[in-house]
C-alpha positions as CSV (number, residue, x, y, z in Angstrom):
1,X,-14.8,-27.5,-38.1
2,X,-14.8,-24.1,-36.7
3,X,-13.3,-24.1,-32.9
4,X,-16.1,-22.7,-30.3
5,X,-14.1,-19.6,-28.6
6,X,-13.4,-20.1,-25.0
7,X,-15.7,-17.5,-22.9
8,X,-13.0,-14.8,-21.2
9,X,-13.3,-15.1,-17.2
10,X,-15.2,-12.6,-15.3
11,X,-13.4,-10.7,-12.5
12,X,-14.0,-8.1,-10.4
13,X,-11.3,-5.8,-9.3
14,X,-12.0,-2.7,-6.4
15,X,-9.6,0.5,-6.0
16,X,-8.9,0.7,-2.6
17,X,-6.5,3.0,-0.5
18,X,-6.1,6.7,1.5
19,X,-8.2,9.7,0.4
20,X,-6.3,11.2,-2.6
21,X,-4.0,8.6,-3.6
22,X,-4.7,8.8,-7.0
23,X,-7.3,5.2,-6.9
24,X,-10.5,7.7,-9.2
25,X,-8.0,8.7,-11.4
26,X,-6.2,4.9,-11.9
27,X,-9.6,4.0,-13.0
28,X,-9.9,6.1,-15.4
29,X,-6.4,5.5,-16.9
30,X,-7.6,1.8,-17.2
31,X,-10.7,2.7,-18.9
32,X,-8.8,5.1,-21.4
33,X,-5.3,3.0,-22.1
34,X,-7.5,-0.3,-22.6
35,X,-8.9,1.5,-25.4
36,X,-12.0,0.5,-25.5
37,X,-13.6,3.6,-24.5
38,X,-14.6,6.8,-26.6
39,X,-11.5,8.8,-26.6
40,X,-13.6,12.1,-27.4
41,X,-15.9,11.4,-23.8
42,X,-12.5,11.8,-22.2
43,X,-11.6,15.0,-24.0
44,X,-14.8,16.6,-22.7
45,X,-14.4,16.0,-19.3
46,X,-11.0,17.3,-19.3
47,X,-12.2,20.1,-21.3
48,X,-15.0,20.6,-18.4
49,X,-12.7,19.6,-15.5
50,X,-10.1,22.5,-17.1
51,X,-13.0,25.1,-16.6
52,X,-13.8,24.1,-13.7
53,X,-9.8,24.7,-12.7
54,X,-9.3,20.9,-11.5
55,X,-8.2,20.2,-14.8
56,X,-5.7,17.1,-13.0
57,X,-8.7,15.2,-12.2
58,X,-10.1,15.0,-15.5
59,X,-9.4,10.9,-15.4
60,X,-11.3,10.2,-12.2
61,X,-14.5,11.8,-13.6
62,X,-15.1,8.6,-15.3
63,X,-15.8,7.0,-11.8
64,X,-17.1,10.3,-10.4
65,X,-20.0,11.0,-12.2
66,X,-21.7,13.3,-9.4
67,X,-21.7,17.0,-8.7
68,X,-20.4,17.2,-5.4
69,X,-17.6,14.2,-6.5
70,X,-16.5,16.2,-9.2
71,X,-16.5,19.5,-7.0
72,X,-14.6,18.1,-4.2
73,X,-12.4,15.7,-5.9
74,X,-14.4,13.0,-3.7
75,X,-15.7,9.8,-4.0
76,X,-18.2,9.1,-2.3
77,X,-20.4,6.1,-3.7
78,X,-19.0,2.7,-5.3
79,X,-18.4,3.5,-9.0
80,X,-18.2,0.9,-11.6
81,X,-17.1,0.3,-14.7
82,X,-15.7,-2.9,-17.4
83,X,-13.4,-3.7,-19.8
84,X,-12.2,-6.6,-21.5
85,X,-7.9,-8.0,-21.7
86,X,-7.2,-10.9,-24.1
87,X,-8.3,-13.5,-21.9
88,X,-10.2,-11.5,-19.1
89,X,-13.6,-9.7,-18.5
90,X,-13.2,-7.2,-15.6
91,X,-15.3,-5.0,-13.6
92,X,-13.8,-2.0,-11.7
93,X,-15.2,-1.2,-8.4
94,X,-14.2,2.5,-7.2
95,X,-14.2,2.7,-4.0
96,X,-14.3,5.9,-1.7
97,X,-11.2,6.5,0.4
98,X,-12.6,9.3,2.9
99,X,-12.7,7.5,6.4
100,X,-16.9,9.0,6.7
101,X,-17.4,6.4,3.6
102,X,-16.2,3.4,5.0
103,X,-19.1,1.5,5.1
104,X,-19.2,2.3,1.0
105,X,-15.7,0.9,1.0
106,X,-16.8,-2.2,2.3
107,X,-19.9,-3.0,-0.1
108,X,-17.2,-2.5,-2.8
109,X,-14.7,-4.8,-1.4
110,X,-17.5,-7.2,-0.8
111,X,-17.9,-7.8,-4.2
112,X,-14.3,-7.9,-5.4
113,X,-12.1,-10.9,-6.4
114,X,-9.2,-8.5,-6.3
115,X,-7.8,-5.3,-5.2
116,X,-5.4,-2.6,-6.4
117,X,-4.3,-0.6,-3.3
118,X,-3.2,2.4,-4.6
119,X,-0.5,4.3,-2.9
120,X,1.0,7.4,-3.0
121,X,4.7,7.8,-3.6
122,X,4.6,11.4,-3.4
123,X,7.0,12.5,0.3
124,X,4.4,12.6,2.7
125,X,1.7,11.1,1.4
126,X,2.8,7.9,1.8
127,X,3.4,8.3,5.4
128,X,-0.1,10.2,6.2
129,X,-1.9,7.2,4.8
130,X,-0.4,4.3,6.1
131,X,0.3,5.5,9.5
132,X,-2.2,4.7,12.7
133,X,-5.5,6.0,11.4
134,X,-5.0,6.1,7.8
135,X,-6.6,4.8,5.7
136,X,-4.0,2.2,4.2
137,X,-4.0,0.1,6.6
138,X,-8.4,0.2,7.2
139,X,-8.6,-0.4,3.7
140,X,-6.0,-3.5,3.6
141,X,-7.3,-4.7,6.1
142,X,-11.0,-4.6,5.2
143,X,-9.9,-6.0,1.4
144,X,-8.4,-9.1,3.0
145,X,-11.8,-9.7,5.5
146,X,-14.3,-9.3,2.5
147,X,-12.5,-12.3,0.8
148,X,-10.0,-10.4,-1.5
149,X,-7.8,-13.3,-3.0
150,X,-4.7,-11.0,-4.4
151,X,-3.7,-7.9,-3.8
152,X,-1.9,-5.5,-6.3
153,X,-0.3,-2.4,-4.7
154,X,0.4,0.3,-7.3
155,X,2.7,2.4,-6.3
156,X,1.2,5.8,-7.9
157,X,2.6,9.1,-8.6
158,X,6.0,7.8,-9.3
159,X,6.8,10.7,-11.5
160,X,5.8,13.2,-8.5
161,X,9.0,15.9,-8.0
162,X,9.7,14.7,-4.8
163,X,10.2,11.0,-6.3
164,X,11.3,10.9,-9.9
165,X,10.6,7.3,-10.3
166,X,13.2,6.8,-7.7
167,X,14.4,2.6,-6.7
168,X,15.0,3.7,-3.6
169,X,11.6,5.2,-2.9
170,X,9.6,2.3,-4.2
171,X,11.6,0.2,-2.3
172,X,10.9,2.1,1.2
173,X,7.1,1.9,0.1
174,X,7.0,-1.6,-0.4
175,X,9.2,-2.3,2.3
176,X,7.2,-0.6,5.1
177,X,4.1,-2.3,3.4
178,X,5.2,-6.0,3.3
179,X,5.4,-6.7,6.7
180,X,1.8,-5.5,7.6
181,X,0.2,-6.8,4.6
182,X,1.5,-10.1,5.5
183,X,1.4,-10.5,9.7
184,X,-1.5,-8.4,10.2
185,X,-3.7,-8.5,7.1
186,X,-3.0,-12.1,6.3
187,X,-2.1,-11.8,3.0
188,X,0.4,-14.5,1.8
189,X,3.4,-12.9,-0.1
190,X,2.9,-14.7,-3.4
191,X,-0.9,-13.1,-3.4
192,X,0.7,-9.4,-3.3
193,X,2.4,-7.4,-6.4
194,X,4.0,-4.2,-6.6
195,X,4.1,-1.9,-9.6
196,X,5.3,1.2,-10.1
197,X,2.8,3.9,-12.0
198,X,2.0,7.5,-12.8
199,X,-2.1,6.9,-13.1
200,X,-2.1,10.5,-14.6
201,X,0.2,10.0,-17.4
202,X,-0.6,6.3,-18.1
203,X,3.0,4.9,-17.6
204,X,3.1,1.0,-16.6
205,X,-0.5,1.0,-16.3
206,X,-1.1,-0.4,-19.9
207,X,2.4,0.0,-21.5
208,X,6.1,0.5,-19.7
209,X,8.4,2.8,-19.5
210,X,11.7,1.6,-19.2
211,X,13.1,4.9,-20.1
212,X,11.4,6.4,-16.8
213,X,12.3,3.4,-15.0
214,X,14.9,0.9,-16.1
215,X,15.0,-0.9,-12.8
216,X,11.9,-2.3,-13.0
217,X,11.3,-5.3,-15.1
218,X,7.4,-6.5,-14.1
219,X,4.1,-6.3,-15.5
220,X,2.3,-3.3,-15.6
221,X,-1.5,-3.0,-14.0
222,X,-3.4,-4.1,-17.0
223,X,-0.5,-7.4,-17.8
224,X,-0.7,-8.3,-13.8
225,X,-4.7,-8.7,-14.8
226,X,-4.9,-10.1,-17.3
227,X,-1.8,-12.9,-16.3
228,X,-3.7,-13.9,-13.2
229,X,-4.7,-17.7,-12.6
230,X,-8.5,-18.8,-12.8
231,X,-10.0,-17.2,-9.9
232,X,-13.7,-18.4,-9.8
233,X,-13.3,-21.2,-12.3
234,X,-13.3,-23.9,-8.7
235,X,-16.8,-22.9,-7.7
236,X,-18.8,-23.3,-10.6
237,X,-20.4,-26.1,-10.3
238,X,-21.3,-25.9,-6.3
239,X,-24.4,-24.5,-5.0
240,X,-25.4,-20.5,-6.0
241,X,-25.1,-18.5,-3.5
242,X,-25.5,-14.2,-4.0
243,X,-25.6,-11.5,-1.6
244,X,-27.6,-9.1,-2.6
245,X,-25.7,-5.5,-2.8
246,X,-28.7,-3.6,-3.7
247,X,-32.1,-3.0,-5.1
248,X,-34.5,-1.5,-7.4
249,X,-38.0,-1.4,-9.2
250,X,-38.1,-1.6,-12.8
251,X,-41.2,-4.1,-13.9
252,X,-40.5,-6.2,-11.3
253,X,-38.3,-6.0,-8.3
254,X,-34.6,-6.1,-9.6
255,X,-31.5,-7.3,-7.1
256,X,-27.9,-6.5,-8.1
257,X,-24.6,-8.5,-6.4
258,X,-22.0,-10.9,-7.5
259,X,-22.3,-14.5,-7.6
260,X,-20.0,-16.5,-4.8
261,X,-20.4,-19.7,-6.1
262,X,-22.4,-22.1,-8.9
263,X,-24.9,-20.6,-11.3
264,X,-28.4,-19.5,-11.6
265,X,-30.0,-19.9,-15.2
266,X,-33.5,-18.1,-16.2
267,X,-36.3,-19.4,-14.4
268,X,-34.2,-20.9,-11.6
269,X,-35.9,-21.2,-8.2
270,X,-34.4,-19.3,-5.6
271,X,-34.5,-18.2,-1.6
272,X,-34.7,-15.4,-0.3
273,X,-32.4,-15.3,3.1
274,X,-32.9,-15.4,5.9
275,X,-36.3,-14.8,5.5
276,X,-36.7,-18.2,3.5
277,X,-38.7,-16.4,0.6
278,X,-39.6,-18.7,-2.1
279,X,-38.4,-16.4,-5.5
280,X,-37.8,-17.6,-9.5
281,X,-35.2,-15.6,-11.4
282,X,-37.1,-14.3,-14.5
283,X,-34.9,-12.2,-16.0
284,X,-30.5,-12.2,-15.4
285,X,-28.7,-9.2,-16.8
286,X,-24.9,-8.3,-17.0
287,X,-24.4,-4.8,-17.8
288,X,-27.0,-4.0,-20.1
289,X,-27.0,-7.1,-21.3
290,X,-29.7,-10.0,-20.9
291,X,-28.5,-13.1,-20.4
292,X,-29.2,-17.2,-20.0
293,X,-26.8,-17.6,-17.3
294,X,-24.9,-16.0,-14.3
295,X,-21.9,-17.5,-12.7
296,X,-19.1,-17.7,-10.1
297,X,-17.3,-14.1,-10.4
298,X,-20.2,-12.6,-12.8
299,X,-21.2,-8.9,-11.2
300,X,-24.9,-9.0,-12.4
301,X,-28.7,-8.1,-11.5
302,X,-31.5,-10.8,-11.8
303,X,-35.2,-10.1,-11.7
304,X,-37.2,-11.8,-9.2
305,X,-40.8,-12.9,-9.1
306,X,-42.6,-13.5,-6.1
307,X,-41.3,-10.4,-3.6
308,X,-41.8,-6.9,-3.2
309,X,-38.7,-4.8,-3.6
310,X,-39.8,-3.7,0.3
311,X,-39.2,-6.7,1.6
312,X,-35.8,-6.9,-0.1
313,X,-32.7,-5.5,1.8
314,X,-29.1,-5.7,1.3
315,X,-27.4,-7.9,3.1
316,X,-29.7,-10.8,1.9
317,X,-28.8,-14.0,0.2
318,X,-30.0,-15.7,-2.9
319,X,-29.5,-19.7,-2.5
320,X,-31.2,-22.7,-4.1
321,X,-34.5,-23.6,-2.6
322,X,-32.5,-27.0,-2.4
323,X,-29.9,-25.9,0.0
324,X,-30.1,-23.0,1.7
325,X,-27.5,-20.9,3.3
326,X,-26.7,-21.2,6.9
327,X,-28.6,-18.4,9.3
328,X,-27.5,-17.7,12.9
329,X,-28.0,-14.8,15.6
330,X,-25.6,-16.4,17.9
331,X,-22.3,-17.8,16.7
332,X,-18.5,-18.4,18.3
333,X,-15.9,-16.3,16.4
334,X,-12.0,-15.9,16.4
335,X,-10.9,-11.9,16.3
336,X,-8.1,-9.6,15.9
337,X,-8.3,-6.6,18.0
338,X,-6.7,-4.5,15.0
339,X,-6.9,-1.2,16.8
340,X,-9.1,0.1,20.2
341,X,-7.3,2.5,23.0
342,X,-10.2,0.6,25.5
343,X,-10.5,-3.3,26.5
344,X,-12.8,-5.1,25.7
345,X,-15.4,-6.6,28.0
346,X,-18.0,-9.0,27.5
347,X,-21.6,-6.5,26.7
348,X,-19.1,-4.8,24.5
349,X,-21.1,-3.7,21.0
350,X,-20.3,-3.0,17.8
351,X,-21.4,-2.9,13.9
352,X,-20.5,-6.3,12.4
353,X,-20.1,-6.1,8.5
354,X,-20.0,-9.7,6.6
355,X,-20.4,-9.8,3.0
356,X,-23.0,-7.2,2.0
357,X,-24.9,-7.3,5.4
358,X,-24.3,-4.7,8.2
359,X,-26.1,-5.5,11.7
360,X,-25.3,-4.7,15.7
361,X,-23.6,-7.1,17.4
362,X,-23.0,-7.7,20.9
363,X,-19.8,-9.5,22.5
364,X,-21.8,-11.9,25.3
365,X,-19.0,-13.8,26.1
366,X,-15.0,-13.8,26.0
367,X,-13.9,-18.1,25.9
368,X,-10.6,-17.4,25.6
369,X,-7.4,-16.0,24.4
370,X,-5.1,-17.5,21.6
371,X,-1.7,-17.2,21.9
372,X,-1.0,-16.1,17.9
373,X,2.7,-18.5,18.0
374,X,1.5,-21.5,19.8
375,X,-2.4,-21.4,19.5
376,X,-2.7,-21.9,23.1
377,X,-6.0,-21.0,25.1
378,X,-5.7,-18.9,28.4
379,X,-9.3,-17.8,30.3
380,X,-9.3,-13.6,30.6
381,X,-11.9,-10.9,31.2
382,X,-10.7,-8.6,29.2
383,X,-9.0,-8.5,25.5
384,X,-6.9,-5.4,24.2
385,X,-5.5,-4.1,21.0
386,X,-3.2,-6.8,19.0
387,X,-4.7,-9.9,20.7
388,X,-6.5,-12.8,18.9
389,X,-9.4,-14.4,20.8
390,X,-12.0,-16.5,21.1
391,X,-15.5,-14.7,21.7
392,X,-19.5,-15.3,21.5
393,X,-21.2,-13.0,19.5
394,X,-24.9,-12.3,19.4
395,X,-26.2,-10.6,16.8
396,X,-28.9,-7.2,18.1
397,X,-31.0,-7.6,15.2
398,X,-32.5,-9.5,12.5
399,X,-30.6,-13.0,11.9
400,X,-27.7,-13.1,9.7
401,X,-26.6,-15.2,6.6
402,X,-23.2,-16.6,7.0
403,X,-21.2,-19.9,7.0
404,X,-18.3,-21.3,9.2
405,X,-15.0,-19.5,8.3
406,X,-13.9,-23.7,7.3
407,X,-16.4,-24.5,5.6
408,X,-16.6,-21.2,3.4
409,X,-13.5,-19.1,3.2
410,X,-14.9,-16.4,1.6
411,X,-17.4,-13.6,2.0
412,X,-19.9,-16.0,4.1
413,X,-17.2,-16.7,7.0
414,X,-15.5,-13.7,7.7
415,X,-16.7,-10.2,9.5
416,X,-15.2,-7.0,10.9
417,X,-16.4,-4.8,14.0
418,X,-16.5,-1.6,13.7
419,X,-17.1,1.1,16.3
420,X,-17.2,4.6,16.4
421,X,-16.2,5.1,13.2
422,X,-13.0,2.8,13.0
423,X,-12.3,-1.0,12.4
424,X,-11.4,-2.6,15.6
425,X,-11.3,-6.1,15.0
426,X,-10.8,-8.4,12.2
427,X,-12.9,-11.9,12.4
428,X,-13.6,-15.6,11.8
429,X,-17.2,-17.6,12.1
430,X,-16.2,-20.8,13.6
431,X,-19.5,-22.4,15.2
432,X,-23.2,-21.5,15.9
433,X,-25.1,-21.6,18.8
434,X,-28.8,-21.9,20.0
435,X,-30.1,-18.9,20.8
């Protein structure tokens, strides 16, 4: 009797880090050293990136497929991308490092299972990108809120001049790295892995180079991915829940996002959060593929009968009519003032992003603040950078999908505030309140 071949698990990966650290051109190393793309389709875009004399980011224009991406060297929307390991299915989400995309960023992150936070070892890059303002540390820290369960940090442009695949250098990187990663992102240090890399000549991105580097005896970026335990394998069989990324008209009104939990099969009957829409999924794609069946982890688009693509927006939720998500306007959160050079006052405002939905928020109360040791609760006015507290938070708008941080550690139960064009606080949903 033949044996039935076990389906490869879907996961979703997002390049994340500061503005030319190399995170377009990784992805298309991926794409090229997994093989499974046309060689010749590479060859013409360096051939055209060569006459357009930025013939070094000839890999990245697999991610940027635009005019004014390739012109700038940019990224400015989420690219995507899949390919297959021995016992994994992945989808690459590029994301846009340029601190004027951030809300871009975020929608990728949002629908990530893991991220590679590429870093540049080159002298001086490093430092520009991880110090106060850079994007490094926004873009850690915004991986861990959107529910990122592991974090790879690839350590790129090893073979740089100024490094020459150098210990020591790798070792400051990771060093200065750790610490923040861990205390301030949250990150626990058996969910973070460094590697080594040159993304522009391939090395320990598919196959190693102990020649280059002989002190380094780890997996390389596509090993790391393919070794990882079963990521969305626990919520299979618990109730579907999608937030929807995006839209589109084609014969019907089309929704694209990932699945966060259980499964939705062909004509499955859906809502339509928070408006409570009643919807049936008529048609569920992956890639261009049609299929029977999406599940926890699968990146797909379903077609839905019974709503206009107007009354669709991101930042809605597909649930069973059975059990629908939680809603609230008003809800009790913990934050992390991550980094304001103002307190913070109750009637403060800010943009609150939580999974795929972005929507004003205003702070209408301050309980308390925690004591990040002991836990302990002490009444204030006021909160400032690097304090944890206790806050109200109402949202300005339309009502929100979400869950208690407890009851849902994922996308559903955790936020970030961000104001004029910065993250200032990371944050927790812990209750909801009557309006």
């Amino acid at each position: 009797m033949a044996s039935v071949e076990t389906p490869k698990e879907h996961i979703n990966i997002v390049l994340i880090g500061h503005v030319d650290a190399g995170k377009s051109t990784t992805g298309g190393q991926i794409l090229l050293s997994s093989g499974q793309y046309d060689r010749r389709t590479f060859d013409k875009y360096r051939q055209e990136a060569k006459e357009k004399n930025h013939e070094s980011w000839w890999l990245s224009w697999a991610f940027d497929t635009n005019a004014e991406e390739r012109e700038k060297g940019k990224t400015i929307e989420v690219g995507r991308a899949s390919f297959t390991t021995d016992h994994k299915k992945i989808t690459i989400l590029d994301a846009p490092g340029h601190k004027g995309f951030v809300p871009n960023m975020i929608c990728g992150a949002a629908q990530a299972d893991i991220a590679i936070l590429v870093i540049s070892a080159r002298k001086g890059e490093f430092e520009t990108g991880f110090e106060r303002g850079g994007q490094t540390r926004e873009h850690a820290m915004l991986a861990k809120t959107a529910g990122v369960r592991y974090l790879a940090v690839l350590i790129n442009k090893m073979d740089d001049p100024t490094v020459e695949w150098s210990e020591e250098r790798f070792n400051e990187c990771r060093d200065k790295l750790m610490p923040f990663l861990r205390r301030i992102c949250g990150f626990k240090e058996q969910e973070i892995t460094f590697i080594p890399a040159s993304s522009q000549t391939g090395a320990y991105i598919k196959d190693p180079e102990p020649s280059l580097c002989p002190w380094y005896s780890g997996p390389t970026l596509i090993d790391y991915l393919d070794a990882l335990p079963p990521i969305n394998q626990v919520s299979k069989n618990t109730d579907f829940i999608m937030p929807v990324t995006g839209k589109y008209k084609d014969m019907g009104t089309v929704v694209t996002g990932k699945v966060e939990s259980g499964q939705v099969t062909v004509g499955a009957k859906l809502l339509c959060m928070p408006n409570r829409v009643p919807v049936e999924a008529v048609s569920l794609y992956i890639e261009e593929d049609e299929v029977e069946k999406l599940q926890c982890g699968d990146n797909g688009r379903i077609k839905l009968k019974g709503v206009e693509e107007d009354d669709i927006y991101t930042g809605m939720v597909l649930c069973d009519q059975s059990k629908a998500c939680k809603v609230a306007r008003v809800f009790d959160a913990q934050i992390y003032v991550i980094e304001h050079p103002r307190i913070i006052c109750p009637g403060y405002s800010a943009v609150m992003h939580i999974h795929a939905a972005t929507e004003e928020v205003k702070m209408t109360h301050i309980i308390a603040l925690l004591d990040r040791k002991t836990g302990e609760k002490t009444k204030t006015r006021f909160i400032k950078q690097d304090q944890l507290a206790l806050v109200r938070l109402e949202c300005q708008g339309r009502s929100i999908c979400m869950d208690k941080f407890t009851e849902f550690d994922g996308r559903l139960g955790r936020f970030t505030l961000r104001d004029e064009g910065k993250s200032v606080a990371m944050g927790k949903i812990l209750a909801f309140r009557a309006e």
